[in-house]
C-alpha positions as CSV (number, residue, x, y, z in Angstrom):
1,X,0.0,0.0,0.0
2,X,1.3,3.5,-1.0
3,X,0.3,7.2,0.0
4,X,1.5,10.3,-1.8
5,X,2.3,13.1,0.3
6,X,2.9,16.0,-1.7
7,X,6.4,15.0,-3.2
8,X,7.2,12.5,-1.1
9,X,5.6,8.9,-0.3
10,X,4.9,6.3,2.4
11,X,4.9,2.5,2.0
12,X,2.9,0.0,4.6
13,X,3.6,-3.1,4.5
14,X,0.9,-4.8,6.5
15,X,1.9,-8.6,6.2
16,X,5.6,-7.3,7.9
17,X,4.1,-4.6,10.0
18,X,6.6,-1.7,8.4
19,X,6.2,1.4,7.0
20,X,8.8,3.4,5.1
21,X,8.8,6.5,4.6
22,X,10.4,8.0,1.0
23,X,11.9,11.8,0.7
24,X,11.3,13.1,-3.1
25,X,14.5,11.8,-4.6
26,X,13.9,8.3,-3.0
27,X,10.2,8.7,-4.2
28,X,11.3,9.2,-7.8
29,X,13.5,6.6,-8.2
30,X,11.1,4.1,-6.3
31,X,8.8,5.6,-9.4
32,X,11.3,4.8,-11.8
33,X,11.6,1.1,-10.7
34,X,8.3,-0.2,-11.9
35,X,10.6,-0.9,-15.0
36,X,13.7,-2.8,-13.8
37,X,16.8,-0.1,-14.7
38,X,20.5,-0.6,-14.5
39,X,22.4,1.9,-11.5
40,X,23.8,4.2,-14.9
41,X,20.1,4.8,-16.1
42,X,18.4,5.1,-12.6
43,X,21.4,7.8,-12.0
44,X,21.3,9.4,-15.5
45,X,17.9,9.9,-14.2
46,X,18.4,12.0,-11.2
47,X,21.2,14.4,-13.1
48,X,18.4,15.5,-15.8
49,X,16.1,16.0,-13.0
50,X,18.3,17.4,-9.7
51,X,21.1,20.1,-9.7
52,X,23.5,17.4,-8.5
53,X,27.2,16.9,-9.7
54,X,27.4,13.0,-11.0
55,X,30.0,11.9,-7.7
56,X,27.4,13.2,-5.0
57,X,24.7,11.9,-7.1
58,X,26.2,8.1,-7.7
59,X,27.4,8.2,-3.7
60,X,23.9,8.7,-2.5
61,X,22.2,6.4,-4.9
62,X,24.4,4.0,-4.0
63,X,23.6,4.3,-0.3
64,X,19.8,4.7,-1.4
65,X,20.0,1.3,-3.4
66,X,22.1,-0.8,-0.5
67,X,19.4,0.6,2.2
68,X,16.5,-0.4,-0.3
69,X,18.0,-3.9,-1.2
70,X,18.6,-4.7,2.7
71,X,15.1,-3.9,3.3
72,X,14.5,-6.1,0.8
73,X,12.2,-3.4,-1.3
74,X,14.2,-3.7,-4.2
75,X,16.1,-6.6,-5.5
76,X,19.5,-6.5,-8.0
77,X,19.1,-9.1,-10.9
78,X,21.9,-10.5,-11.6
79,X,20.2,-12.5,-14.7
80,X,18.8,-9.4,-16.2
81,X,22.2,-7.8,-16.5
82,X,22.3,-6.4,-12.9
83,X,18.8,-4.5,-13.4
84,X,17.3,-3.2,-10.0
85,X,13.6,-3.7,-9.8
């Protein structure tokens, strides 16, 4: 279950009991996973659409992408060419 809140988003997960709460740039690449994307394309993503230089931008999508793949929100496929969906 999902809730928009002006530009950001919370997720419930009822079976685990957990909700998480996205900021604007987490919502938009959460967004931009319906379709599984490769780490260059999700990040490509963000330059065209944040005033962010490309090292600040890859260093926190990386930490973004670890947090959501621990939480197991998001899952790296190894047999899609290393997609995140």
């Amino acid at each position: 279950m999902e809730a928009d809140i002006g530009n950001e988003l919370v997720a419930l997960d009822p079976e685990a009991g957990s909700c998480f709460g996205f900021n604007e740039v987490a919502t938009s690449v959460w967004r931009s996973l319906e379709q599984p994307k490769t780490f260059d394309e999700l990040r490509d993503e963000l330059l065209g659409e944040y005033d962010v230089d490309l090292e600040q931008c890859s260093r926190e999508l990386q930490m973004l992408l670890k947090d959501l793949i621990a939480k197991r929100l998001i899952e790296k496929s190894e047999a899609a060419g290393n997609n995140l969906r």
